[in-house]
C-alpha positions in Angstrom: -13.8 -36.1 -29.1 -13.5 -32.5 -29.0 -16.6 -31.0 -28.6 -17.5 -26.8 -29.6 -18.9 -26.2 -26.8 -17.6 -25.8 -22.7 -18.5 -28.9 -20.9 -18.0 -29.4 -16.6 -14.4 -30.2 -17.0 -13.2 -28.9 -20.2 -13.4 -25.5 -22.1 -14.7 -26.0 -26.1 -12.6 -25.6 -28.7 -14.2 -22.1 -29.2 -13.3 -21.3 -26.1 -9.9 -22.7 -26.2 -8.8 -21.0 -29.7 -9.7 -17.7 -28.4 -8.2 -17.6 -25.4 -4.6 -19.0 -27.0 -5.1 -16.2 -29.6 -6.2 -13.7 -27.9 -3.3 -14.2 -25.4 -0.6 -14.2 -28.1 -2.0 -10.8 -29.9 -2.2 -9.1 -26.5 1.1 -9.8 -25.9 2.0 -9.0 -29.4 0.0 -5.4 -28.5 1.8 -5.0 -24.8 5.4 -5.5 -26.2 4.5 -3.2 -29.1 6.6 -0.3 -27.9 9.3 -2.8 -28.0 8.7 -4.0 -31.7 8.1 0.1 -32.7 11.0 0.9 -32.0 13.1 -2.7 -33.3 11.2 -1.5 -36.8 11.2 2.5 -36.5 14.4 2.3 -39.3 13.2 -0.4 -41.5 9.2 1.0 -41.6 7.4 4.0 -41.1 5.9 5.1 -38.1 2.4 5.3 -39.6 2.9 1.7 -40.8 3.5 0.6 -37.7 0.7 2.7 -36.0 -1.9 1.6 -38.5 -0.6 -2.5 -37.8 -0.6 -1.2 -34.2 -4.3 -0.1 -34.5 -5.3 -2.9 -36.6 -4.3 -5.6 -34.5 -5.8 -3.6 -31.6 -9.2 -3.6 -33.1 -8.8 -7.4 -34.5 -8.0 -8.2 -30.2 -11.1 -5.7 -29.0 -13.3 -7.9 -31.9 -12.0 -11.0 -30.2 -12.8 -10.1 -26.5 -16.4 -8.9 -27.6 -16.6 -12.4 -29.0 -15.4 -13.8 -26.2 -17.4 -12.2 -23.8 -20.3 -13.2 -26.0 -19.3 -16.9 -26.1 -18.5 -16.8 -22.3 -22.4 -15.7 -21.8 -23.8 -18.3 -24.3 -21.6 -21.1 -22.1 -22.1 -20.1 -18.2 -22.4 -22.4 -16.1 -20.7 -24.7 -17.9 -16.9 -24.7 -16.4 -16.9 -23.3 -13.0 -14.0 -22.4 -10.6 -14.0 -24.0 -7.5 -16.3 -23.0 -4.6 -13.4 -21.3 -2.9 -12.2 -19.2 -5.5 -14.8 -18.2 -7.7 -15.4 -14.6 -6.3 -11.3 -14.3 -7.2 -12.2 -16.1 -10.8 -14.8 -14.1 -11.1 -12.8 -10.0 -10.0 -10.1 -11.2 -11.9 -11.7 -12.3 -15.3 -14.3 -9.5 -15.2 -10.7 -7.1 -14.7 -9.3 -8.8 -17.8 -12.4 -8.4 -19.9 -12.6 -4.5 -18.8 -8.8 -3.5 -19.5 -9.3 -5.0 -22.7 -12.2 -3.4 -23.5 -10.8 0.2 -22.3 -7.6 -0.6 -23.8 -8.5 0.0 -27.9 -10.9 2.8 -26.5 -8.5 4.9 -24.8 -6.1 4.1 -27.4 -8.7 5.4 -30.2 -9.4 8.4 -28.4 -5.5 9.0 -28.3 -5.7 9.1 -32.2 -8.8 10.8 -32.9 -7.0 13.6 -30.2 -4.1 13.6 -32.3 -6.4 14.5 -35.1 -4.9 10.9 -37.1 -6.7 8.3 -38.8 -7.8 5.2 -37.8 -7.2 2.5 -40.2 -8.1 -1.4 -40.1 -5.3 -3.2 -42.3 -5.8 -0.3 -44.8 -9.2 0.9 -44.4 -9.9 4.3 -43.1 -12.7 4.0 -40.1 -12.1 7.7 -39.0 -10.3 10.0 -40.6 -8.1 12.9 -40.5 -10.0 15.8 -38.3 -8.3 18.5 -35.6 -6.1 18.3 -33.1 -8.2 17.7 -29.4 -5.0 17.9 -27.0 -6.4 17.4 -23.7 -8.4 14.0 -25.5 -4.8 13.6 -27.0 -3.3 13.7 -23.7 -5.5 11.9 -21.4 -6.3 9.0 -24.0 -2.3 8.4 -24.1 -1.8 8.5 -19.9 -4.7 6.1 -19.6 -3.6 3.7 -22.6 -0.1 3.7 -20.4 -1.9 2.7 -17.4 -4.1 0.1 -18.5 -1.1 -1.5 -20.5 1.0 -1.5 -17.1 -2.3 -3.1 -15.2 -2.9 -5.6 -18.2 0.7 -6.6 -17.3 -0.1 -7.0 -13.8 -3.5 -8.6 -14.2 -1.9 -11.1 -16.4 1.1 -12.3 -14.6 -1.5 -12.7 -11.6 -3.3 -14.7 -14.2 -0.8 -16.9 -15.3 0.2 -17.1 -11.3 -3.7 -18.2 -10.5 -3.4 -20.6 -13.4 0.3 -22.3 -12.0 -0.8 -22.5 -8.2 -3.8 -24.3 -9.3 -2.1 -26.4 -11.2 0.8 -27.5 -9.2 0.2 -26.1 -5.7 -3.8 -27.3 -5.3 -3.0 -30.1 -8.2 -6.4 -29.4 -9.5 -5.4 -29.7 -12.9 -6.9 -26.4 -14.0 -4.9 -25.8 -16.7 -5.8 -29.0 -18.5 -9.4 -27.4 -19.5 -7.5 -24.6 -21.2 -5.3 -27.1 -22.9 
């Protein structure tokens, strides 16, 4: 029976279809640069930016969610004794770079004096140029992408070693 809720061995299906999605649209969002320029030919760049942003704001949406979902079901699924201080620094790093990630982003756009759309609608507009906002919003966005990347291959490392090294079956509740 699948249950909406976490239980002691097994994330909800809540839980579950966030993390799934939320892992395949930040990937989508991390390999963006890679997709801008496949497209830059076939579609304009502020298409692309405004899907960019869009999908950006849908993931930052999906974390606050997340994190609110998380808080209505501690307690539920816990790490083992041994590693829940790691559990704990390394989800608690996830759910910040995600967080920063659409902010610094948003402050790169708002710098560049461009508007910020959500699949069509305008949430800021047009307004002037702010370069050093400009500027440091892009060199932080960089950075947290290049963390995210880390943080998530050290994720996905966690996730194997439990699985195969301790045999703890971790990765069954996420299944």
């Amino acid at each position: 029976m699948m249950t909406m809720m976490d239980t002691e061995n097994r994330y909800g299906a809540v839980a579950r279809a966030l993390h799934w999605s939320m892992a395949v649209l930040l990937l989508i969002m991390l390999a963006s640069e890679v997709w801008f320029e496949a497209l830059e030919h076939s579609v304009s760049e502020r298409s692309l930016m405004g899907l960019h942003q869009s999908l950006g704001l849908t993931l930052f949406a999906l974390v606050l969610f997340r994190g609110l979902w998380r808080w209505l079901n501690r307690s539920r699924v816990q790490p083992p004794a041994q590693w829940a201080m790691m559990a704990r620094l390394g989800h608690l790093a996830l759910y910040a770079l995600m967080i920063l990630m659409p902010l610094t982003g948003l402050a790169t756009s708002l710098g560049e004096g461009e508007s910020v759309t959500f699949f069509g609608w305008t949430l800021f507009g047009y307004g002037p140029e702010i370069e050093w906002l400009e500027d440091s919003g892009e060199d932080l966005h960089e950075a947290l992408a290049n963390a995210l990347w880390v943080m998530i291959g050290l994720h996905v490392a966690a996730a194997l070693a439990h699985q195969y090294m301790l045999g703890d079956r971790i990765m069954k509740r996420m299944a």
